[in-house]
N, CA, C and O atoms as a Tinker XYZ file with bonds, in Angstrom:
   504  protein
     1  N     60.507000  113.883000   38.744000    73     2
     2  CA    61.468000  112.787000   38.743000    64     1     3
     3  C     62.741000  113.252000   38.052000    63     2     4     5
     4  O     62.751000  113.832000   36.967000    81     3
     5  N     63.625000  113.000000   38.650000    73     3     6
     6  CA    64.781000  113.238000   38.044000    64     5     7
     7  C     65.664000  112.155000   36.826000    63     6     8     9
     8  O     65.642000  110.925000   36.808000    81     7
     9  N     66.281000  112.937000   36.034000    73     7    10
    10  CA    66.675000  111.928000   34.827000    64     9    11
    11  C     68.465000  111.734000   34.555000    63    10    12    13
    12  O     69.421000  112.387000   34.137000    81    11
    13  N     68.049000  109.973000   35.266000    73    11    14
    14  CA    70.140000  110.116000   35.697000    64    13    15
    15  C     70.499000  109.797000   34.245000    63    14    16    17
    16  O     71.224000  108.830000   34.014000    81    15
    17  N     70.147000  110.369000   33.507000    73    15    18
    18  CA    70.665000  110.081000   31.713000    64    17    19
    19  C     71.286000  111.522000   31.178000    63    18    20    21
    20  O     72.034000  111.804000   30.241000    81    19
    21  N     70.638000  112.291000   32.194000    73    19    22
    22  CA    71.210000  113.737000   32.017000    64    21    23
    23  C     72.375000  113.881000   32.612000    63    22    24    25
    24  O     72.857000  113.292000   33.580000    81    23
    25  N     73.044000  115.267000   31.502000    73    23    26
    26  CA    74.752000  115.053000   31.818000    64    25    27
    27  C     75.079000  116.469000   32.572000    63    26    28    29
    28  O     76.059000  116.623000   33.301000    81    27
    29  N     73.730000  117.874000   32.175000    73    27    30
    30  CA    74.517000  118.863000   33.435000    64    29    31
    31  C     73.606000  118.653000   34.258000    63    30    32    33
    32  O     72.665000  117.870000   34.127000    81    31
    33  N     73.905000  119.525000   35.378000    73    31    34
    34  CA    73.419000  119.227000   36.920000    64    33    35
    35  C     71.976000  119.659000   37.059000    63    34    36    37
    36  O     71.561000  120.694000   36.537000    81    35
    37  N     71.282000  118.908000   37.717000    73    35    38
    38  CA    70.084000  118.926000   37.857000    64    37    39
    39  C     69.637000  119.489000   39.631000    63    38    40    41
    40  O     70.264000  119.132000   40.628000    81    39
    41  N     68.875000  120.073000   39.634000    73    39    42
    42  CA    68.777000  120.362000   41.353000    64    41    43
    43  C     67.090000  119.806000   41.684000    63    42    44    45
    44  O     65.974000  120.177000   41.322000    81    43
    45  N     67.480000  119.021000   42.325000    73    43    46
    46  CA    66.244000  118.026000   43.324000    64    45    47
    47  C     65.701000  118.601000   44.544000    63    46    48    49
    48  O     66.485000  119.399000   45.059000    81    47
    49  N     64.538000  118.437000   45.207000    73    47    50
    50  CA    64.350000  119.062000   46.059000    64    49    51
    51  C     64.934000  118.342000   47.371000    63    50    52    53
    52  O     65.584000  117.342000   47.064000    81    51
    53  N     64.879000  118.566000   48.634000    73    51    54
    54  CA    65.430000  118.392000   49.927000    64    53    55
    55  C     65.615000  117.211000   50.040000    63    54    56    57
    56  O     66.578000  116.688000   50.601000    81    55
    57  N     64.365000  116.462000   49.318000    73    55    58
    58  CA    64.265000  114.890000   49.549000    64    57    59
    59  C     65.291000  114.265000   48.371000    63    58    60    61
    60  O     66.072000  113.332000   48.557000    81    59
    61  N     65.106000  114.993000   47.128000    73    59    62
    62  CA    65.703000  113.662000   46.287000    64    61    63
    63  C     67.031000  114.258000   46.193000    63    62    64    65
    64  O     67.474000  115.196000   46.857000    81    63
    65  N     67.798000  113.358000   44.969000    73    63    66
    66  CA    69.588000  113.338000   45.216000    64    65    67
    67  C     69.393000  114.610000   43.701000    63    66    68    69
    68  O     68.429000  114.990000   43.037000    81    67
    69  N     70.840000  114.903000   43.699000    73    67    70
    70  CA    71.142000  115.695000   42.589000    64    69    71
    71  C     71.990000  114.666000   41.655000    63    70    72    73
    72  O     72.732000  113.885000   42.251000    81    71
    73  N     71.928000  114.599000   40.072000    73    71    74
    74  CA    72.288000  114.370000   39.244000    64    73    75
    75  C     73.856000  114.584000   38.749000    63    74    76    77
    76  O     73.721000  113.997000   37.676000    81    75
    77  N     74.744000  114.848000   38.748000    73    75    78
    78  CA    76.178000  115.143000   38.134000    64    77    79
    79  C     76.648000  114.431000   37.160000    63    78    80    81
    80  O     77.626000  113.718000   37.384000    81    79
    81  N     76.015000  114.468000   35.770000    73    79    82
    82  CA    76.466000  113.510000   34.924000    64    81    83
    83  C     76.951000  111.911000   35.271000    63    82    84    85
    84  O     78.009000  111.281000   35.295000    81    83
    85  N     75.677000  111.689000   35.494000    73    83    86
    86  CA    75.829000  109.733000   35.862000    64    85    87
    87  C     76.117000  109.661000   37.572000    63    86    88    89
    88  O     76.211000  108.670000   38.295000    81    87
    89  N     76.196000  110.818000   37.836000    73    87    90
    90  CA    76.903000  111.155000   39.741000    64    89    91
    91  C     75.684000  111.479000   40.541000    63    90    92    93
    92  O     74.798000  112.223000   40.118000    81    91
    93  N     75.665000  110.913000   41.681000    73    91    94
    94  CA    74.460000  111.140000   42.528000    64    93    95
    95  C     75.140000  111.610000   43.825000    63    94    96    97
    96  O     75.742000  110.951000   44.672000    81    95
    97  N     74.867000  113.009000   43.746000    73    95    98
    98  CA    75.039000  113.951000   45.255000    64    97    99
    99  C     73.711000  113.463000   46.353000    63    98   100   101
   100  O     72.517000  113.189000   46.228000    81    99
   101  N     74.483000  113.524000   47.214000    73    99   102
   102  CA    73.162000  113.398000   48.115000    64   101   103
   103  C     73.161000  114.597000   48.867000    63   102   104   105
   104  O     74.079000  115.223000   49.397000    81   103
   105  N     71.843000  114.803000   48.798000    73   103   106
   106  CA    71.030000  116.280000   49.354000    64   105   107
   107  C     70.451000  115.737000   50.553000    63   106   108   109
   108  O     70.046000  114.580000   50.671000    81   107
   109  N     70.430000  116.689000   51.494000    73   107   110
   110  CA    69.920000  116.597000   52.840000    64   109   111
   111  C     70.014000  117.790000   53.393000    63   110   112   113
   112  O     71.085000  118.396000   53.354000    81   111
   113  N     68.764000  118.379000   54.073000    73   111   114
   114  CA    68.732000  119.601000   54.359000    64   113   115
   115  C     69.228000  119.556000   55.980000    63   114   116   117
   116  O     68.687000  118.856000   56.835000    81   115
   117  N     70.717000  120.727000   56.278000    73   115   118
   118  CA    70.977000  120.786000   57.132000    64   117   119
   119  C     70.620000  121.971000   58.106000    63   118   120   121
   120  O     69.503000  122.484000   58.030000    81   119
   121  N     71.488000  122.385000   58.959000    73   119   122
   122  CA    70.880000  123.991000   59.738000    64   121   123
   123  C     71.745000  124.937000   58.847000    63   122   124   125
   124  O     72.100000  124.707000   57.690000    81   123
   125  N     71.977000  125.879000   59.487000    73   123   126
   126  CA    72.194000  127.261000   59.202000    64   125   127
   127  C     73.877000  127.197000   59.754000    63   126   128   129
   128  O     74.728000  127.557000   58.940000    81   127
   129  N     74.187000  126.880000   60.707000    73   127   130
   130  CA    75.944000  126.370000   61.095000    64   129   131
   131  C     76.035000  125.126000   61.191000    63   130   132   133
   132  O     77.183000  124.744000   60.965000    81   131
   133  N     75.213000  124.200000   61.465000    73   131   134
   134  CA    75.956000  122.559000   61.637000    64   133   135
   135  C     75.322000  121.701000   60.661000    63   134   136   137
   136  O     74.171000  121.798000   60.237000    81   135
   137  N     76.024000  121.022000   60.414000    73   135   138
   138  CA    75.588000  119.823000   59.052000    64   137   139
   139  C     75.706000  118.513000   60.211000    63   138   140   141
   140  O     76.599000  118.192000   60.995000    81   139
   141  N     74.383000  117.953000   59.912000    73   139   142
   142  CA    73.516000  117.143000   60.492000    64   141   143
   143  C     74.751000  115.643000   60.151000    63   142   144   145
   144  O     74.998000  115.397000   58.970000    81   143
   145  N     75.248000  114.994000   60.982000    73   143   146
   146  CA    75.996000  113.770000   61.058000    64   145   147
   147  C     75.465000  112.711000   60.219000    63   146   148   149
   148  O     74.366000  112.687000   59.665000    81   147
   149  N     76.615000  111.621000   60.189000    73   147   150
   150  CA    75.422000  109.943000   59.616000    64   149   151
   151  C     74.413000  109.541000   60.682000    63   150   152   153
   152  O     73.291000  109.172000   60.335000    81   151
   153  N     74.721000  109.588000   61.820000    73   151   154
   154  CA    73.754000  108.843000   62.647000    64   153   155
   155  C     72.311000  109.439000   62.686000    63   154   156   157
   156  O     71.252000  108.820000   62.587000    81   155
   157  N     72.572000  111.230000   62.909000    73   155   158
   158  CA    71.329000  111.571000   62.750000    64   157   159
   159  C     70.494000  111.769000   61.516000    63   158   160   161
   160  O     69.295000  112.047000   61.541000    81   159
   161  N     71.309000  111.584000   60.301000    73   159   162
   162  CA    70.627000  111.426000   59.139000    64   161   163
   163  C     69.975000  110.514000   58.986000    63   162   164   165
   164  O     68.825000  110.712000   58.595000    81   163
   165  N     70.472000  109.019000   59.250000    73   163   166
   166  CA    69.807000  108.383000   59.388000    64   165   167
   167  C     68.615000  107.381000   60.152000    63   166   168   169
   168  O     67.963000  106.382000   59.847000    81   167
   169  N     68.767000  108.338000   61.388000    73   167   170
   170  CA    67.569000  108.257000   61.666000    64   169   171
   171  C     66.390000  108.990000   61.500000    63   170   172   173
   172  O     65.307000  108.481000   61.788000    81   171
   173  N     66.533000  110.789000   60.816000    73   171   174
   174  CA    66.089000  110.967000   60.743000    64   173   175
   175  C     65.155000  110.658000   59.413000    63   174   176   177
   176  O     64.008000  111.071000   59.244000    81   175
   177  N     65.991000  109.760000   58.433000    73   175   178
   178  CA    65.002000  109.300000   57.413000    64   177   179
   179  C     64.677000  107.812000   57.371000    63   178   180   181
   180  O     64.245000  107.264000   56.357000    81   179
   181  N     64.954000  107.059000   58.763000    73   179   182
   182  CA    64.023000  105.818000   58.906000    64   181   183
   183  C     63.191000  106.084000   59.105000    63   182   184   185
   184  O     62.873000  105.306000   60.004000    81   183
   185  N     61.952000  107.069000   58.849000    73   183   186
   186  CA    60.709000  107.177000   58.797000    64   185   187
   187  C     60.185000  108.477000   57.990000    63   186   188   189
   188  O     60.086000  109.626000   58.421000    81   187
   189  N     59.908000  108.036000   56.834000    73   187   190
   190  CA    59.289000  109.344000   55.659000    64   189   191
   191  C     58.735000  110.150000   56.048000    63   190   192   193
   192  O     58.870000  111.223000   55.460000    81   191
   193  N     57.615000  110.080000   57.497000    73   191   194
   194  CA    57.332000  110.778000   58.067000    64   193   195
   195  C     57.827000  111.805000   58.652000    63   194   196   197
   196  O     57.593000  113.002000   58.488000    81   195
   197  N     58.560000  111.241000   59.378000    73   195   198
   198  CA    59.490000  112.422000   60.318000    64   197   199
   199  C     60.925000  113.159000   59.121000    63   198   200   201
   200  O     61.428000  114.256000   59.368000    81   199
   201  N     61.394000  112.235000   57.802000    73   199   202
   202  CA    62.121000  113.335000   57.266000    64   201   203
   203  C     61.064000  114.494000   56.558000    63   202   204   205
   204  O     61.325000  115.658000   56.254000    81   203
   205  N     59.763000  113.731000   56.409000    73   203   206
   206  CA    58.932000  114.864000   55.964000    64   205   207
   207  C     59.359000  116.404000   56.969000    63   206   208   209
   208  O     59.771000  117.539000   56.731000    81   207
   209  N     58.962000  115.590000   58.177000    73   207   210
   210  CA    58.648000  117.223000   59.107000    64   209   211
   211  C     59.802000  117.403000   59.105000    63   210   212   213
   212  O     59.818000  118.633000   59.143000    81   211
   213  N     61.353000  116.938000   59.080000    73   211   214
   214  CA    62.284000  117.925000   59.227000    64   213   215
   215  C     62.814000  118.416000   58.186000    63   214   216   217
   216  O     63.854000  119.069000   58.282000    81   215
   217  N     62.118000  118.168000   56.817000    73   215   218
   218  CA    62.408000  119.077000   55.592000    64   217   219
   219  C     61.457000  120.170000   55.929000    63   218   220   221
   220  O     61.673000  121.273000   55.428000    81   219
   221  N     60.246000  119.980000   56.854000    73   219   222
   222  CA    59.566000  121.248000   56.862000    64   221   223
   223  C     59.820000  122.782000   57.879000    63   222   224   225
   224  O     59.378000  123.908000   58.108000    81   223
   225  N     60.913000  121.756000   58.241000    73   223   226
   226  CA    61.546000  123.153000   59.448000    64   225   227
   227  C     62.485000  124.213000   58.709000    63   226   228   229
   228  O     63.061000  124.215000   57.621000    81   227
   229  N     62.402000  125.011000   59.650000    73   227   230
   230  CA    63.225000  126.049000   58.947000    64   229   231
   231  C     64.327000  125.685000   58.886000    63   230   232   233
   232  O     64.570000  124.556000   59.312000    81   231
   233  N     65.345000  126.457000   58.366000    73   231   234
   234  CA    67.235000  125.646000   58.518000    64   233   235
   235  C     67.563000  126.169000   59.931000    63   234   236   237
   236  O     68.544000  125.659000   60.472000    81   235
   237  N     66.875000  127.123000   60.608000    73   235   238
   238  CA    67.399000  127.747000   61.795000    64   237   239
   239  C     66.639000  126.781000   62.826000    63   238   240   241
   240  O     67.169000  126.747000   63.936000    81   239
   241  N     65.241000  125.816000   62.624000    73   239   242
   242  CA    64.569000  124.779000   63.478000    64   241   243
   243  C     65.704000  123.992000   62.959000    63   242   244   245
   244  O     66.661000  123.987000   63.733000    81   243
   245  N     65.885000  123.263000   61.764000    73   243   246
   246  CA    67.277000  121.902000   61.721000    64   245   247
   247  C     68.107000  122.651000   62.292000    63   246   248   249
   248  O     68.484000  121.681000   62.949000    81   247
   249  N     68.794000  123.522000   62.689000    73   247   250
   250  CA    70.041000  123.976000   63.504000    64   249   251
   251  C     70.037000  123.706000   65.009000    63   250   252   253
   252  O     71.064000  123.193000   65.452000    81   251
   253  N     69.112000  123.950000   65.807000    73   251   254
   254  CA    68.905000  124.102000   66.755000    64   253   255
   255  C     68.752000  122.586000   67.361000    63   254   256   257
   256  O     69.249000  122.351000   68.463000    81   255
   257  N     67.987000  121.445000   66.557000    73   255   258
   258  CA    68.138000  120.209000   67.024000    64   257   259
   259  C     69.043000  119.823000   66.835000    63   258   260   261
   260  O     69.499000  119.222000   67.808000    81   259
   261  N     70.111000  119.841000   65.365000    73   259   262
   262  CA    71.837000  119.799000   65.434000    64   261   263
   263  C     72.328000  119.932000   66.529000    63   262   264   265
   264  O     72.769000  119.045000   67.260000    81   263
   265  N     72.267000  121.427000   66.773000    73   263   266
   266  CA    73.398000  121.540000   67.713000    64   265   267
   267  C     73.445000  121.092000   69.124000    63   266   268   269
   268  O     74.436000  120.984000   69.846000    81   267
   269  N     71.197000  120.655000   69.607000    73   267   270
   270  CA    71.491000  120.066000   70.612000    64   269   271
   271  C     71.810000  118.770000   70.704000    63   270   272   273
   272  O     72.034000  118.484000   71.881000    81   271
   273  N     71.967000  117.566000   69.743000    73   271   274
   274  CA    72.692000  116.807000   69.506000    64   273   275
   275  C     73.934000  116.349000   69.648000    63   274   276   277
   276  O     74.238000  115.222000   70.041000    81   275
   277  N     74.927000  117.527000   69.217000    73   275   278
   278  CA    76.013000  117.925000   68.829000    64   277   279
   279  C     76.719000  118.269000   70.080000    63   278   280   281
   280  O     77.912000  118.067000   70.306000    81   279
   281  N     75.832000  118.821000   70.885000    73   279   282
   282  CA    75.820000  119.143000   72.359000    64   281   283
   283  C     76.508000  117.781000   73.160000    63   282   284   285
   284  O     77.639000  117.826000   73.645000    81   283
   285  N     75.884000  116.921000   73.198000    73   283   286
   286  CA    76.181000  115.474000   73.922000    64   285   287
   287  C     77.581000  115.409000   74.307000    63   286   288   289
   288  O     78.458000  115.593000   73.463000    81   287
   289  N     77.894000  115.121000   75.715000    73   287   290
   290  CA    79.158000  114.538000   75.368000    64   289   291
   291  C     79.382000  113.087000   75.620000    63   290   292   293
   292  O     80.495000  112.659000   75.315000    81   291
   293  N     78.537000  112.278000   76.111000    73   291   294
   294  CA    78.627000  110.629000   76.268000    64   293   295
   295  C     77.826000  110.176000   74.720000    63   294   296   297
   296  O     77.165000  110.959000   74.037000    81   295
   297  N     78.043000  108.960000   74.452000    73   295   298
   298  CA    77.600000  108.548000   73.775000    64   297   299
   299  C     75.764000  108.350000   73.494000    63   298   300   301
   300  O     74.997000  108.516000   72.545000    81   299
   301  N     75.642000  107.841000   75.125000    73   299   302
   302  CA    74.783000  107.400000   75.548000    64   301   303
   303  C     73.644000  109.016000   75.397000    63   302   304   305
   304  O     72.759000  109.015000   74.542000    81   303
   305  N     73.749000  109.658000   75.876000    73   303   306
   306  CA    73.392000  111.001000   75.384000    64   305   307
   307  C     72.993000  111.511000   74.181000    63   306   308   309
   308  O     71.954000  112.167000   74.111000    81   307
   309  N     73.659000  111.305000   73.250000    73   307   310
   310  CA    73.732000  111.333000   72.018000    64   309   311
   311  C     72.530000  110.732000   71.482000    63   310   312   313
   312  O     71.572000  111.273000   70.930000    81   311
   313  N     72.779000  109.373000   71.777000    73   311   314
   314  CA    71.771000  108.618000   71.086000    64   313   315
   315  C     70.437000  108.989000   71.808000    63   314   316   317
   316  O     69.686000  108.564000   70.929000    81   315
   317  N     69.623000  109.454000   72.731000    73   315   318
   318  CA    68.854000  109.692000   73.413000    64   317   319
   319  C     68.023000  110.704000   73.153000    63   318   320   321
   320  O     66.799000  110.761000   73.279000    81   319
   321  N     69.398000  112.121000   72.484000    73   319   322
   322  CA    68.741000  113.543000   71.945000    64   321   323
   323  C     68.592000  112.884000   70.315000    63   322   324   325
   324  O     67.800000  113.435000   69.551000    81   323
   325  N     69.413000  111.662000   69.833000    73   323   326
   326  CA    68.809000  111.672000   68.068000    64   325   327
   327  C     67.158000  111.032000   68.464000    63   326   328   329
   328  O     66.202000  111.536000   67.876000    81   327
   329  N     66.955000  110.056000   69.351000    73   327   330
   330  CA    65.580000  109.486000   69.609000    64   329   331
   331  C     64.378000  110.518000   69.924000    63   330   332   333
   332  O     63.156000  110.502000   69.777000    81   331
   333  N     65.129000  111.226000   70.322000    73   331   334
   334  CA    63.975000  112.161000   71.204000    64   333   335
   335  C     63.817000  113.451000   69.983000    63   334   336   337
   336  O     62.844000  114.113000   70.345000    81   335
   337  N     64.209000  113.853000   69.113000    73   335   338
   338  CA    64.330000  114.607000   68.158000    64   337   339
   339  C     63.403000  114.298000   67.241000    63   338   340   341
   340  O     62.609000  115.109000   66.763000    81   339
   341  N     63.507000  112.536000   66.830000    73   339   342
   342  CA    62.697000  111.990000   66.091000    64   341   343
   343  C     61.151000  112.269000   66.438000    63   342   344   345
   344  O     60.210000  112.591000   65.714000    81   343
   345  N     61.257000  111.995000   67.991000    73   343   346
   346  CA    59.885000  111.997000   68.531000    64   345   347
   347  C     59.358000  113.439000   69.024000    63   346   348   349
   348  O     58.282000  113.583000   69.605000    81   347
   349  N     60.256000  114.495000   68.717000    73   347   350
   350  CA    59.541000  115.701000   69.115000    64   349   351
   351  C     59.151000  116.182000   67.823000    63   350   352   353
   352  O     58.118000  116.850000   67.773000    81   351
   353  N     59.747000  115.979000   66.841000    73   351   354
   354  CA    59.484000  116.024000   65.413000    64   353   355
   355  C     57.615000  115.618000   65.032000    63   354   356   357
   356  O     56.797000  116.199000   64.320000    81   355
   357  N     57.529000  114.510000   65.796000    73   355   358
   358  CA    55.979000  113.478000   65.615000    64   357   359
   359  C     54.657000  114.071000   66.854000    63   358   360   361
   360  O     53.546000  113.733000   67.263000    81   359
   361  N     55.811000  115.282000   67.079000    73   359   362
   362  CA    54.959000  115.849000   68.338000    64   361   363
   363  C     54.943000  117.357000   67.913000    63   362   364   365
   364  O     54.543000  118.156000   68.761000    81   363
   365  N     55.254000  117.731000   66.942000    73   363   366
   366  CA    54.961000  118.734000   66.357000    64   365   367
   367  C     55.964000  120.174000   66.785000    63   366   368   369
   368  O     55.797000  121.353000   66.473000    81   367
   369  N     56.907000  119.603000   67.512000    73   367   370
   370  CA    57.906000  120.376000   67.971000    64   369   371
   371  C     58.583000  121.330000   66.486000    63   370   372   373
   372  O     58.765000  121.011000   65.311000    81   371
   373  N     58.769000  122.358000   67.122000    73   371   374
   374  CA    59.797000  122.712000   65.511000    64   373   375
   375  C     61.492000  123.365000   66.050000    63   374   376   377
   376  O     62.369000  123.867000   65.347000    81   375
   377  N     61.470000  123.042000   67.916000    73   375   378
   378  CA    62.800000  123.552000   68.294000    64   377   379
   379  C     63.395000  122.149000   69.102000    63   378   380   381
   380  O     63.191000  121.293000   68.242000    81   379
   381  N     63.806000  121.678000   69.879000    73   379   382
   382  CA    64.581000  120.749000   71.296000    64   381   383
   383  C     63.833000  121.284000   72.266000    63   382   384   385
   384  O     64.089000  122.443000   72.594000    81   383
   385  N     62.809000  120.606000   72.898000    73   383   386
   386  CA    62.459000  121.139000   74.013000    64   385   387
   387  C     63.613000  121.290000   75.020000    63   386   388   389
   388  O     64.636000  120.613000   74.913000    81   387
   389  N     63.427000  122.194000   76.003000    73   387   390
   390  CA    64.321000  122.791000   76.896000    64   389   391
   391  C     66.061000  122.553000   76.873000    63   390   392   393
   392  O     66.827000  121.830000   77.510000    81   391
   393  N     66.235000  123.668000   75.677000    73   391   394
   394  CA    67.306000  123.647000   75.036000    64   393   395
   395  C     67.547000  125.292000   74.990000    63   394   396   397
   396  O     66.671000  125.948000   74.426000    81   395
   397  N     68.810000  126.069000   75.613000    73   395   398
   398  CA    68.699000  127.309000   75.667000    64   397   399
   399  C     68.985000  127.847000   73.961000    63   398   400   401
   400  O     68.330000  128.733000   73.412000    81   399
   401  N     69.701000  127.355000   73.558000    73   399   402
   402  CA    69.637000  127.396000   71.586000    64   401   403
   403  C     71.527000  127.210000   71.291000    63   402   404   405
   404  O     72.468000  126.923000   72.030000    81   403
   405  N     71.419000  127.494000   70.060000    73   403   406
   406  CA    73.162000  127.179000   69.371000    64   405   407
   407  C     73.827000  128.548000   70.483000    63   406   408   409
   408  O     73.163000  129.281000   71.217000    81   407
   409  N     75.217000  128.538000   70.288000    73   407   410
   410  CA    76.014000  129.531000   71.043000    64   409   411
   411  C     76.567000  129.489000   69.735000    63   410   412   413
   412  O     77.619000  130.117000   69.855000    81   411
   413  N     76.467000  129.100000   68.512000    73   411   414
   414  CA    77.550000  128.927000   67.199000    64   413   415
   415  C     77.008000  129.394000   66.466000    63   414   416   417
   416  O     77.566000  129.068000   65.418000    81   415
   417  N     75.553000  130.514000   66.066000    73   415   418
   418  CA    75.699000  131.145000   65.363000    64   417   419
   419  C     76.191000  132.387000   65.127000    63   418   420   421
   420  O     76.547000  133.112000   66.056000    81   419
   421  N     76.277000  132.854000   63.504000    73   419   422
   422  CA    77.179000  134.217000   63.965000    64   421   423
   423  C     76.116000  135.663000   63.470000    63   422   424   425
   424  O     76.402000  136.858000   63.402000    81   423
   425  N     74.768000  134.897000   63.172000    73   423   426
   426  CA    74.103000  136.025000   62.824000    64   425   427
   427  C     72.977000  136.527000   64.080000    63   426   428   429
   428  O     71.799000  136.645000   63.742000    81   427
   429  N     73.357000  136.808000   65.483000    73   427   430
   430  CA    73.368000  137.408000   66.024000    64   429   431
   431  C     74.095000  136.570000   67.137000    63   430   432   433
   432  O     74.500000  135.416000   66.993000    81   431
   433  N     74.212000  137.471000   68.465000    73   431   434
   434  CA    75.044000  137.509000   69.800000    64   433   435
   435  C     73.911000  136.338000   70.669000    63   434   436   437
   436  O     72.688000  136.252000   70.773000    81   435
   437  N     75.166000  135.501000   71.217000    73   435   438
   438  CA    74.370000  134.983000   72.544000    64   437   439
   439  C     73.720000  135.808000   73.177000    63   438   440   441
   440  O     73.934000  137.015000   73.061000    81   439
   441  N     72.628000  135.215000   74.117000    73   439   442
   442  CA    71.782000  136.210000   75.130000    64   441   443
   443  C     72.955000  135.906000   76.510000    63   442   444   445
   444  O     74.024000  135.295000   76.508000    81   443
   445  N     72.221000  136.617000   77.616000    73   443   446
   446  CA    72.983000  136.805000   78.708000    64   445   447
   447  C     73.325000  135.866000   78.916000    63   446   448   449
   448  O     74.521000  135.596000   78.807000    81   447
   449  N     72.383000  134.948000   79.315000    73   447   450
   450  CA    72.165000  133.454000   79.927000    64   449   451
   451  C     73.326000  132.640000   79.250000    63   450   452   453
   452  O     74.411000  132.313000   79.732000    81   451
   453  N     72.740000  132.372000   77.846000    73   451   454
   454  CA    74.069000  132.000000   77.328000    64   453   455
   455  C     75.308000  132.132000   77.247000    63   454   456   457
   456  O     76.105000  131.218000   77.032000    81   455
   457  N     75.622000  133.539000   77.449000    73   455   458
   458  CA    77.074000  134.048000   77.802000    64   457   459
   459  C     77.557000  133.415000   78.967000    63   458   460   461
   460  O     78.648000  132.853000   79.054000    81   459
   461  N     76.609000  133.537000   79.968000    73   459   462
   462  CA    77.490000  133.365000   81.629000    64   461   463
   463  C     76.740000  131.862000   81.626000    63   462   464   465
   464  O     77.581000  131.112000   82.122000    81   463
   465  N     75.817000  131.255000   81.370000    73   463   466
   466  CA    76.399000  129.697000   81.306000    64   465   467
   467  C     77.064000  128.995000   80.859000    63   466   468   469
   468  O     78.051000  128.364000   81.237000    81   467
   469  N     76.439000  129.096000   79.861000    73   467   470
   470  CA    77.110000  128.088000   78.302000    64   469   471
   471  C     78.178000  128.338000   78.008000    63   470   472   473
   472  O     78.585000  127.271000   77.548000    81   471
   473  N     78.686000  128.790000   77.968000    73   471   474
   474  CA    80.034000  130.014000   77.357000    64   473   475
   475  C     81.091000  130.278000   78.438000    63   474   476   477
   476  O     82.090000  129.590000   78.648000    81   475
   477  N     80.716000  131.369000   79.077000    73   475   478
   478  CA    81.383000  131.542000   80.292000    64   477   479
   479  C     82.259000  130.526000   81.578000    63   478   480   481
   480  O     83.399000  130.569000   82.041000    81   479
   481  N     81.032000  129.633000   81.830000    73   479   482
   482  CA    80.859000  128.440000   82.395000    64   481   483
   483  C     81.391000  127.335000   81.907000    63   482   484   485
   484  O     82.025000  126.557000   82.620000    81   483
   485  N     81.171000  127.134000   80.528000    73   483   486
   486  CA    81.918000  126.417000   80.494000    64   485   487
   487  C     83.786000  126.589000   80.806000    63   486   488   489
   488  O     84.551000  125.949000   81.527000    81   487
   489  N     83.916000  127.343000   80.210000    73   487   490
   490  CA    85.325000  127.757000   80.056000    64   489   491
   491  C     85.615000  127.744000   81.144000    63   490   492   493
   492  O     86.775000  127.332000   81.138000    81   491
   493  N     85.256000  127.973000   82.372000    73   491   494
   494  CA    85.372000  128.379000   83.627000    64   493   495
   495  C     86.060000  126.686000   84.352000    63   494   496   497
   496  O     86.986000  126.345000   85.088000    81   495
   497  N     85.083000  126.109000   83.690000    73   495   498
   498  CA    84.939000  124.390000   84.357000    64   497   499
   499  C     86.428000  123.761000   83.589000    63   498   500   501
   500  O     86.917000  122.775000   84.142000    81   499
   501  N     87.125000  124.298000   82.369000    73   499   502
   502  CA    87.705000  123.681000   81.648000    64   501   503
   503  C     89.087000  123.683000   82.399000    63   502   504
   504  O     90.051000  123.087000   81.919000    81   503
């Protein structure tokens, strides 16, 4: 348990907040390039359960459902990959099902596929 009476900084784990002299940071474990939005934060902790399993992913598993999120471009979309995230989470998923992966990290190179779709393709369409 953490003690908000304390005045230097205290570090909490994934779940709880950090301390700053009377100041409460909020901690939330994001990916590896994208920091997880309000909407999907909070759905992903309307159920203790499911922020359980996505504190238990790696930061490179939270990246990968980020970014297919992040991916969306209708609204309607959006909200569909935060629902379905929740529920692949309760299904023991630890990636986005059929999701080719981020094109935004920088610790290694897109694969082919990704180059000449995602990438390529897009730009192509723009």
């Amino acid at each position: 348990m953490l003690n908000p009476t304390h005045n230097a900084a205290q570090t909490g784990s994934a779940a709880e907040p950090l301390w700053f002299g009377g100041l409460v940071a909020d901690v939330f474990p994001h990916g590896t390039v994208h920091k997880a939005d309000d909407d999907l934060k909070a759905a992903l902790r309307s159920s203790p359960d499911v922020f359980a399993l996505w504190k238990g992913l790696t930061p490179l598993g939270r990246n990968e459902f980020i970014c297919w999120v992040e991916d969306a471009k209708r609204p309607a979309t959006r909200e569909k990959r935060i629902r379905r995230t929740c529920e692949e989470l309760t299904e023991g998923k630890k990636r986005p099902c059929c999701w080719a992966g981020c094109i935004h990290r920088t610790d290694k190179s897109p694969s082919r596929w990704q180059q000449a779709v995602l990438i390529d393709g897009k730009q192509e369409r723009s």
